[in-house]
NUKE-153110 format. One record per residue: residue number from 1; x, y, z of N, C-alpha, C, O, CB in turn. Coordinates in Angstrom, 1 decimal. Glycine has a CB too. Layout:
+-----+--------+--------+--------+--------+--------+--------+--------+--------+--------+--------+--------+--------+--------+--------+--------+
| pos |   n.px |   n.py |   n.pz |  ca.px |  ca.py |  ca.pz |   c.px |   c.py |   c.pz |   o.px |   o.py |   o.pz |  cb.px |  cb.py |  cb.pz |
+-----+--------+--------+--------+--------+--------+--------+--------+--------+--------+--------+--------+--------+--------+--------+--------+
| NUM |      X |      Y |      Z |      X |      Y |      Z |      X |      Y |      Z |      X |      Y |      Z |      X |      Y |      Z |
...
+-----+--------+--------+--------+--------+--------+--------+--------+--------+--------+--------+--------+--------+--------+--------+--------+
This chain:
+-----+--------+--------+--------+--------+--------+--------+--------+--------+--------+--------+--------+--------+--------+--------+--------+
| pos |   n.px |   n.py |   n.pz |  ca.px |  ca.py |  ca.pz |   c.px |   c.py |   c.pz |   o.px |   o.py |   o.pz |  cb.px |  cb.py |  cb.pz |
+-----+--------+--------+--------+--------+--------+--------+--------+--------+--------+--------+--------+--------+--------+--------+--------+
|   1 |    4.7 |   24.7 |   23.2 |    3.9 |   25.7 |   22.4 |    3.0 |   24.9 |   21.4 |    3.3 |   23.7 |   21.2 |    4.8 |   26.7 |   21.7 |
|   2 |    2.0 |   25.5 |   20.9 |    1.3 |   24.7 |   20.3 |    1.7 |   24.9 |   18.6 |    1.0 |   24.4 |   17.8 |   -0.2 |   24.9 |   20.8 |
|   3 |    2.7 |   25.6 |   18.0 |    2.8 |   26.3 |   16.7 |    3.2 |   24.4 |   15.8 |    2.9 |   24.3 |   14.6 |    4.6 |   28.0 |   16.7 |
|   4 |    3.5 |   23.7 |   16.2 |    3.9 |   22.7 |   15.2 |    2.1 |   21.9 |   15.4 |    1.8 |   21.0 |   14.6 |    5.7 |   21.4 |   16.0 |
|   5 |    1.5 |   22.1 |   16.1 |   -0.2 |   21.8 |   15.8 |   -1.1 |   22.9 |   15.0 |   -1.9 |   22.8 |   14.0 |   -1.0 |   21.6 |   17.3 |
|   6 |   -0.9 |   23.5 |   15.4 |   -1.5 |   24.5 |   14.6 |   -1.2 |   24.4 |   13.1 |   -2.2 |   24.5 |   12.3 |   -1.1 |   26.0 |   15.1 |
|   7 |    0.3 |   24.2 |   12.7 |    0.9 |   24.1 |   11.2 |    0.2 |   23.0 |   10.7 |   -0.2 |   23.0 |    9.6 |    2.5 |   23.9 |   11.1 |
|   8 |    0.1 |   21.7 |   11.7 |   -0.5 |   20.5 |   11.4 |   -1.7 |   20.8 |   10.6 |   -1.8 |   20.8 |    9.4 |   -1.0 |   19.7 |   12.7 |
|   9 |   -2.7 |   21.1 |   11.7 |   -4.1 |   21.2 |   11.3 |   -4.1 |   22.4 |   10.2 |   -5.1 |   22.3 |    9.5 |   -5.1 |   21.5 |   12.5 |
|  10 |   -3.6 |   23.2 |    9.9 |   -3.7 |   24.2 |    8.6 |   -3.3 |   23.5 |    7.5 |   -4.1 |   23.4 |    6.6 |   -2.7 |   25.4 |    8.7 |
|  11 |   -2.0 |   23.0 |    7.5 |   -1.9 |   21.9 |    6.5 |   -2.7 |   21.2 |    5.8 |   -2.9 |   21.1 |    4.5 |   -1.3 |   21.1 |    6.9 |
|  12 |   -3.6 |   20.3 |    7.2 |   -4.7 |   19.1 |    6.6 |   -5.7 |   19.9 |    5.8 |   -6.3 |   19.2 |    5.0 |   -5.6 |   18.2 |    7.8 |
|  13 |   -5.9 |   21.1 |    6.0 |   -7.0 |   22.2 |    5.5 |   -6.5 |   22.8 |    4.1 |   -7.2 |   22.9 |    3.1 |   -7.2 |   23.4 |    6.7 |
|  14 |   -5.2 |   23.3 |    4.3 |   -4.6 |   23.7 |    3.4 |   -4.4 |   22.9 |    1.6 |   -4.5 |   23.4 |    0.5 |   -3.6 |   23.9 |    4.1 |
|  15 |   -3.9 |   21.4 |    2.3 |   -3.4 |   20.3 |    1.0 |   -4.6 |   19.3 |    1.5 |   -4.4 |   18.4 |    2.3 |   -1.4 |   19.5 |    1.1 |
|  16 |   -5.8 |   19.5 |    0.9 |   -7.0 |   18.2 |    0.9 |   -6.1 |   16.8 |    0.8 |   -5.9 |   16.1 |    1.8 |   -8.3 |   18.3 |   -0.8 |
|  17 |   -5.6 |   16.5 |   -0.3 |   -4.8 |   15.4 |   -0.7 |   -4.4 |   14.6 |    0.9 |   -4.7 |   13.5 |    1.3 |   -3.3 |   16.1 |   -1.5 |
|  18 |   -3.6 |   16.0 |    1.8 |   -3.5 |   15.2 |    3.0 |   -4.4 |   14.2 |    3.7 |   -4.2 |   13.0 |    4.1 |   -3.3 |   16.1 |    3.9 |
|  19 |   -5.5 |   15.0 |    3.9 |   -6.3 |   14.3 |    4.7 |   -7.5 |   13.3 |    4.0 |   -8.2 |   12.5 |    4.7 |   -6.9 |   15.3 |    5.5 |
|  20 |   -7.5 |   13.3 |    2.8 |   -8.4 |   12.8 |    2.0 |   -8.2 |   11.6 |    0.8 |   -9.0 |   10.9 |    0.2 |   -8.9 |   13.9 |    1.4 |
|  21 |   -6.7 |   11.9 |    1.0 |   -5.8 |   11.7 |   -0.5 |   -5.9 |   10.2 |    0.0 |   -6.1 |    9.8 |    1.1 |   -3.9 |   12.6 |   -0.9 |
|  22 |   -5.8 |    9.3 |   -1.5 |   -5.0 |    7.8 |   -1.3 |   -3.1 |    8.0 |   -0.9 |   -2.4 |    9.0 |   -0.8 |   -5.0 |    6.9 |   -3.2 |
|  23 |   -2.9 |    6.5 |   -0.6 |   -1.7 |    7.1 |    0.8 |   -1.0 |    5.6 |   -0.6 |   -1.5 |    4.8 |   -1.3 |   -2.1 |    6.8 |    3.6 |
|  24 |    0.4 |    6.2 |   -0.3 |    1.1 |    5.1 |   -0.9 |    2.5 |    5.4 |   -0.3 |    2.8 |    6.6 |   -0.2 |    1.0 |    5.0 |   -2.5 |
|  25 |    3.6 |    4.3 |    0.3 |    4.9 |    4.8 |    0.6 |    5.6 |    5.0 |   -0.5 |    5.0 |    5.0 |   -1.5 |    5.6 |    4.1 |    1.5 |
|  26 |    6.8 |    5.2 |   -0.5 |    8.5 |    5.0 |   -0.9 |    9.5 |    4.6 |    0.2 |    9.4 |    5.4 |    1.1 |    9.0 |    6.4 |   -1.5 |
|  27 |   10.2 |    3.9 |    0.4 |   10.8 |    2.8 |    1.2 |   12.4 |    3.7 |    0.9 |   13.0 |    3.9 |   -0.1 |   10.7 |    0.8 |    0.5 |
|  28 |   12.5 |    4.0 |    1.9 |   14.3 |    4.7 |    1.5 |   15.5 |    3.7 |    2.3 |   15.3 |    2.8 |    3.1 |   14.7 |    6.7 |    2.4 |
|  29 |   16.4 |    3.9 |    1.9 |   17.5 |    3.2 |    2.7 |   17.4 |    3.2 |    4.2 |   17.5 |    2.3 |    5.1 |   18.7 |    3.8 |    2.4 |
|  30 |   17.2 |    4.8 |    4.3 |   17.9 |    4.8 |    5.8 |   16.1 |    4.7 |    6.6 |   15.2 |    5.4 |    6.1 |   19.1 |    6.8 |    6.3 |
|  31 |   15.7 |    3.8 |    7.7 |   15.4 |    3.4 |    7.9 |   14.1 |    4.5 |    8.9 |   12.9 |    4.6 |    9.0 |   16.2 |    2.4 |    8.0 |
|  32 |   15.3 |    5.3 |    9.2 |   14.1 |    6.5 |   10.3 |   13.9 |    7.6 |    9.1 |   14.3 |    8.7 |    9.6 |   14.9 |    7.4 |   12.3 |
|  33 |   13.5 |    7.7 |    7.8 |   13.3 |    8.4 |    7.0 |   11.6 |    7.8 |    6.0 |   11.1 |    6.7 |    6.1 |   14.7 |    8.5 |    6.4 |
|  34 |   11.3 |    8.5 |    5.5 |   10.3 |    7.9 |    4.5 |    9.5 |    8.8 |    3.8 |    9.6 |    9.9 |    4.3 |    9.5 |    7.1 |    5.2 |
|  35 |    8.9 |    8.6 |    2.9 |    8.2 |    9.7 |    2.1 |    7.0 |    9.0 |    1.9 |    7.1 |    7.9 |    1.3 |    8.8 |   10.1 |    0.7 |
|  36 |    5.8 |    9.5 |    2.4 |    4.3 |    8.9 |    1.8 |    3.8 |   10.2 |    1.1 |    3.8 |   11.4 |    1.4 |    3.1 |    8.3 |    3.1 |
|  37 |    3.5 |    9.2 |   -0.2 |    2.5 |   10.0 |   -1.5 |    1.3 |   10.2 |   -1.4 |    0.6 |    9.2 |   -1.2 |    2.4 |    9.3 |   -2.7 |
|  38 |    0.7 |   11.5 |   -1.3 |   -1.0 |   11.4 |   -1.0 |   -1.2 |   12.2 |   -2.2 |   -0.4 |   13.0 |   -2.7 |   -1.8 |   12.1 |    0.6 |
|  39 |   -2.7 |   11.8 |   -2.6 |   -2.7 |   11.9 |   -4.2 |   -4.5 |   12.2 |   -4.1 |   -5.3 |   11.3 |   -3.9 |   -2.0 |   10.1 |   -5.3 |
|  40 |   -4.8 |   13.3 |   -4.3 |   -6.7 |   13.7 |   -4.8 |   -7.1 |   14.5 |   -5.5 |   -6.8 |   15.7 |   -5.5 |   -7.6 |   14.3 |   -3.9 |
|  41 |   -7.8 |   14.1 |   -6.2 |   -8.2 |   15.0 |   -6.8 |   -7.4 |   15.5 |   -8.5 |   -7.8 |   16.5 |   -9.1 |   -8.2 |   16.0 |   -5.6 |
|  42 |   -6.7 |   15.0 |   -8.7 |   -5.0 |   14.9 |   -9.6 |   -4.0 |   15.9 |   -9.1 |   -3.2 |   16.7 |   -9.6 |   -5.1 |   15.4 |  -11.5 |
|  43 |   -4.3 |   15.6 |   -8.1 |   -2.9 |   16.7 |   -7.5 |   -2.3 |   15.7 |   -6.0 |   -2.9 |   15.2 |   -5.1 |   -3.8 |   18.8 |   -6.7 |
|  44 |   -1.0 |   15.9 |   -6.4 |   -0.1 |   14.8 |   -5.5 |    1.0 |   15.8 |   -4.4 |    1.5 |   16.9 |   -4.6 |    1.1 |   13.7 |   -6.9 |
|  45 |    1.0 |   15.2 |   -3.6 |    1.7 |   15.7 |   -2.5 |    2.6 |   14.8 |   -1.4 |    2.1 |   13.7 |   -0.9 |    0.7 |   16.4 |   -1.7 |
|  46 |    3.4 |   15.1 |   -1.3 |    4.5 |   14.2 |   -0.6 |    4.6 |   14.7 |    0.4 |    4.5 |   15.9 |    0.6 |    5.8 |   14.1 |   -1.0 |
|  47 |    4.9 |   13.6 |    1.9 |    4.9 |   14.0 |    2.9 |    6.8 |   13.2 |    3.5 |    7.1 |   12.1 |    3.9 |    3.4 |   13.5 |    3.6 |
|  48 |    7.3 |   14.1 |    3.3 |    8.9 |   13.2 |    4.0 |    8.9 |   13.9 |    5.4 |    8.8 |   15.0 |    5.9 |   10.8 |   13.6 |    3.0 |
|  49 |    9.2 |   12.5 |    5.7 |    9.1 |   12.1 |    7.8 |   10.9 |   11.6 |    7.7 |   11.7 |   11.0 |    7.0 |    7.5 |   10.1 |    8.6 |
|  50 |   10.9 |   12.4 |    9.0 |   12.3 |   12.2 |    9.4 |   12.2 |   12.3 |   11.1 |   12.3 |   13.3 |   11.8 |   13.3 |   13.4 |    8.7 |
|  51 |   11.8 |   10.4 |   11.7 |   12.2 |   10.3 |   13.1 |   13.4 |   10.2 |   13.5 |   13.6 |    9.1 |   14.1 |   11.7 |    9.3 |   13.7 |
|  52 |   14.4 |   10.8 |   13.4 |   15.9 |   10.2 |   13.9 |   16.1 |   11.9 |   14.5 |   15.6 |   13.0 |   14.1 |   17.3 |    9.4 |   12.3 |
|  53 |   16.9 |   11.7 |   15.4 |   16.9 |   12.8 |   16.6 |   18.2 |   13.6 |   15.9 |   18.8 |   14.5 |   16.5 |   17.3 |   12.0 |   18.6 |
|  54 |   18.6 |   13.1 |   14.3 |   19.4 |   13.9 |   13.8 |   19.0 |   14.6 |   12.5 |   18.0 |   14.2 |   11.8 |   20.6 |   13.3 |   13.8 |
|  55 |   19.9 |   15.6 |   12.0 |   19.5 |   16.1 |   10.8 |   19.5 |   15.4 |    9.3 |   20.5 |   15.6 |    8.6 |   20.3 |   17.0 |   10.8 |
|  56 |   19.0 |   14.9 |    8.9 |   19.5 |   13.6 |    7.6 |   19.1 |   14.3 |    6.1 |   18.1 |   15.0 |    5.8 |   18.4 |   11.7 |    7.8 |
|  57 |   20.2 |   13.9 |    5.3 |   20.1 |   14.1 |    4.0 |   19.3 |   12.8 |    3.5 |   19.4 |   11.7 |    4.0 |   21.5 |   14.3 |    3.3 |
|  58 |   18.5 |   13.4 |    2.3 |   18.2 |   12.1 |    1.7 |   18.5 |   12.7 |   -0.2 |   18.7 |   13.9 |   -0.4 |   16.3 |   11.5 |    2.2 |
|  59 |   18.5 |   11.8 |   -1.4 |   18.7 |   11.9 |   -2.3 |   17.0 |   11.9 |   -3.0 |   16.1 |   11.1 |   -2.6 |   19.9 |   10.9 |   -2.5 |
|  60 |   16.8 |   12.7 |   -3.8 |   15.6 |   12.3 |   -5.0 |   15.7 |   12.4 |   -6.2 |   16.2 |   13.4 |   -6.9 |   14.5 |   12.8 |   -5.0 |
|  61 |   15.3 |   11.6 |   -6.5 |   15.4 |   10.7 |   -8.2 |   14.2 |   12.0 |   -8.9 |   13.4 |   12.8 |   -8.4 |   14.6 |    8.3 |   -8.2 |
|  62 |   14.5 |   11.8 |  -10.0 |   13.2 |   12.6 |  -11.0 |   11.8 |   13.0 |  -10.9 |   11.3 |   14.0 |  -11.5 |   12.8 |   11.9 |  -12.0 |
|  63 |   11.1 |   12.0 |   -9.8 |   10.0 |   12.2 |   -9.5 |    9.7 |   13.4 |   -8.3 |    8.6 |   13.6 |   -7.8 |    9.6 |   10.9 |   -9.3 |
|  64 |   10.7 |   13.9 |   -8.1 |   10.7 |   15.3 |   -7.0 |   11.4 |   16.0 |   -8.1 |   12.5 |   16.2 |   -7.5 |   11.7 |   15.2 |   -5.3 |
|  65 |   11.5 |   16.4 |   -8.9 |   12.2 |   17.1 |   -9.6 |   12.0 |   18.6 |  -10.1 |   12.9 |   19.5 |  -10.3 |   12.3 |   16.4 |  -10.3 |
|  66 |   10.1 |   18.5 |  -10.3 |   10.0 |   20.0 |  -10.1 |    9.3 |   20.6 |   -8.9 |    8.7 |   21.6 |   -8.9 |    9.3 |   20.6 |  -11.2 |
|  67 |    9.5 |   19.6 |   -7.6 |    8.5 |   19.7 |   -6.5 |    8.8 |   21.0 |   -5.6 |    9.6 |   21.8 |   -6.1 |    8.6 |   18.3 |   -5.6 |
|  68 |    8.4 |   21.3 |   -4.7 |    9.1 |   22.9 |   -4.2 |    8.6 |   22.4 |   -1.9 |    7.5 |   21.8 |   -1.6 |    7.4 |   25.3 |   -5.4 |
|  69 |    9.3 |   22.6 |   -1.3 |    8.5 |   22.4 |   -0.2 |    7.7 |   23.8 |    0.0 |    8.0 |   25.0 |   -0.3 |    9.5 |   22.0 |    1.1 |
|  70 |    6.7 |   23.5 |    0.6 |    5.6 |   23.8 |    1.3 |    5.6 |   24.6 |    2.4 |    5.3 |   25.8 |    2.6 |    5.1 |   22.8 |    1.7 |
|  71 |    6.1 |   23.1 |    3.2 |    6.2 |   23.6 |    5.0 |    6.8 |   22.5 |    5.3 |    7.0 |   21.4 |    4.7 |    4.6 |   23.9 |    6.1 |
|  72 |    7.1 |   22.9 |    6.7 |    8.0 |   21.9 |    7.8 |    7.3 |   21.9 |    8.8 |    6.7 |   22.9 |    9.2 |    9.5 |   22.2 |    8.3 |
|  73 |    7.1 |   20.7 |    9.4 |    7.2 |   20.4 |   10.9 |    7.8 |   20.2 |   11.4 |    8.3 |   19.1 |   11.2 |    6.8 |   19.6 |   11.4 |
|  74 |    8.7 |   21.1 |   12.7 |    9.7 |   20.7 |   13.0 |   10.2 |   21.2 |   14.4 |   10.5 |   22.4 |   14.6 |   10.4 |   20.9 |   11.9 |
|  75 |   10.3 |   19.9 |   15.7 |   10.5 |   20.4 |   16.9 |   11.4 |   21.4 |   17.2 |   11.5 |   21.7 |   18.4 |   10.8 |   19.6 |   17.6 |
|  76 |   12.3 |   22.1 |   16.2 |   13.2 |   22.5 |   16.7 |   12.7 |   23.8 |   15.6 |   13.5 |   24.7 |   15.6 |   14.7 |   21.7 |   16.9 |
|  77 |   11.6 |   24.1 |   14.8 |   11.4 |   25.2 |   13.9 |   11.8 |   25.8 |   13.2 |   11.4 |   26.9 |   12.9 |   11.3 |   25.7 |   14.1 |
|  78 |   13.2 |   24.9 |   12.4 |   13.7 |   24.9 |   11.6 |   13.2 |   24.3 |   10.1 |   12.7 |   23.2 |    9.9 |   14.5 |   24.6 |   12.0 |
|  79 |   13.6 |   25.1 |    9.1 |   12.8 |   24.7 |    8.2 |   13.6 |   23.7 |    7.2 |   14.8 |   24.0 |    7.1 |   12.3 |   25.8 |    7.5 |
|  80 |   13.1 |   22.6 |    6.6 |   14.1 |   21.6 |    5.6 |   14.5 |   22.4 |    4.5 |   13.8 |   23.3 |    4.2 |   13.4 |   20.3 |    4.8 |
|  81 |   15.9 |   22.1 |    3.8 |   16.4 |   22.9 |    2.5 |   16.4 |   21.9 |    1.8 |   16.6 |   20.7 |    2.1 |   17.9 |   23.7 |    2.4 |
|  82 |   16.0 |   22.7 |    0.2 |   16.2 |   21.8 |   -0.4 |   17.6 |   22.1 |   -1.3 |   18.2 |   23.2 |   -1.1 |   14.9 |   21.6 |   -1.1 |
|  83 |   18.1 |   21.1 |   -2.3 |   19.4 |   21.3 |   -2.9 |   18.5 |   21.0 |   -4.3 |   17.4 |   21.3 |   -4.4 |   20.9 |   20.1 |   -2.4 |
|  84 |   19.3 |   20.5 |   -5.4 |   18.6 |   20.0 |   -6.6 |   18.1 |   18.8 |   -6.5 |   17.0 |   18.4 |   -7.0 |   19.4 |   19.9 |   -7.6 |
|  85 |   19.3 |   17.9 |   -5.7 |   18.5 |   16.4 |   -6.0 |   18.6 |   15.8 |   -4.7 |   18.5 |   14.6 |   -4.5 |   19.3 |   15.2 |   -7.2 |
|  86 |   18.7 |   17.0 |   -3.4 |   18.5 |   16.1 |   -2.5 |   17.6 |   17.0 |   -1.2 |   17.4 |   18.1 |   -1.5 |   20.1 |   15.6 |   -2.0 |
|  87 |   17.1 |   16.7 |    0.1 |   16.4 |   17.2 |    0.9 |   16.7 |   17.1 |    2.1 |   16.4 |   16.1 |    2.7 |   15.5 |   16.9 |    0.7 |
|  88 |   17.4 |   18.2 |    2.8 |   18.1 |   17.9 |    4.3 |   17.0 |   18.6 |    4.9 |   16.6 |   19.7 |    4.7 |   19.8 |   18.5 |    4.7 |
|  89 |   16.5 |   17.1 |    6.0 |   15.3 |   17.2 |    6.7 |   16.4 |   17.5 |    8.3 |   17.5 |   17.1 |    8.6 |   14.1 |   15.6 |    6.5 |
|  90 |   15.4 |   18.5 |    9.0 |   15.7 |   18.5 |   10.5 |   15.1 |   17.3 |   11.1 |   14.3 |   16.5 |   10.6 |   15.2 |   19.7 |   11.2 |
|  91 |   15.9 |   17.2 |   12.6 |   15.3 |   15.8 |   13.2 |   13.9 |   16.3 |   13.8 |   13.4 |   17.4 |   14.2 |   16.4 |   15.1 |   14.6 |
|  92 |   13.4 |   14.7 |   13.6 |   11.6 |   14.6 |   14.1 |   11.2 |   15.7 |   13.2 |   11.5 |   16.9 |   13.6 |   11.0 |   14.9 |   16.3 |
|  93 |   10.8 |   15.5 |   12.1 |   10.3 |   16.4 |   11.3 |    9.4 |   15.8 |    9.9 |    9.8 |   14.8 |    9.3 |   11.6 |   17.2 |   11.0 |
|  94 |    7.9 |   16.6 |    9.4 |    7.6 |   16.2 |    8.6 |    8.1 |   17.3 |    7.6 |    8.6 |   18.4 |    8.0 |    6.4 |   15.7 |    8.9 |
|  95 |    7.9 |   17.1 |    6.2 |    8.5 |   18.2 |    5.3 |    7.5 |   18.1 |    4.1 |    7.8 |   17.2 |    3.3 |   10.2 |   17.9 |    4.8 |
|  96 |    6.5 |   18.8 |    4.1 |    5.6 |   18.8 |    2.4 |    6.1 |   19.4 |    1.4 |    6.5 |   20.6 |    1.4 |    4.2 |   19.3 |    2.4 |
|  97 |    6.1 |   18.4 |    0.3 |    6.5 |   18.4 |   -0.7 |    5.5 |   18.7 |   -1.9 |    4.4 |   18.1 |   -1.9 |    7.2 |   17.3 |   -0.6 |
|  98 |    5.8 |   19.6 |   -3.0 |    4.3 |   19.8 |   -3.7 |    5.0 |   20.1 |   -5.2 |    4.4 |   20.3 |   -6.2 |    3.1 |   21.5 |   -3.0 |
+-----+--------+--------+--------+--------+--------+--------+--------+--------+--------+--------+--------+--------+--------+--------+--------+
């Protein structure tokens, strides 16, 4: 189906930052996880990617702290939860963060 492209390209339209923004990572432990920062305009947006064909928790420190998700990308169309200080992403999934 095409609904995880469609979410894509609404997104890029939706959060300028995405498509326009300066790009910077954060390096996590677990290795098929990651968060890139895109930042325009003074408004910042996080993008956490999760390639691992499973569901993964990750932990965040202060700097997510009053962030709220957005949207998910996610083959299976399930949406990421958040907890207080942590973010359980579905597998192959991107998760915006705002």
């Amino acid at each position: 189906t095409l609904f995880p492209y469609t979410t894509l390209f609404r997104s890029r339209y939706r959060y300028k930052e995405i498509a326009r923004g300066e790009q910077d990572a954060i390096i996590l432990d677990d290795d098929t996880c990651a968060i890139l920062t895109k930042k325009y305009e003074g408004k910042t947006t996080y993008l956490v990617i999760n390639l691992s064909p499973e569901t993964k928790t990750i932990s965040l420190d202060e700097t997510f702290k009053t962030t709220k998700i957005q949207d998910t990308l996610a083959t299976n169309y399930q949406n990421a939860k958040r907890t207080k200080d942590s973010l359980i992403l579905q597998p192959f999934s991107i998760t915006i963060l705002k």
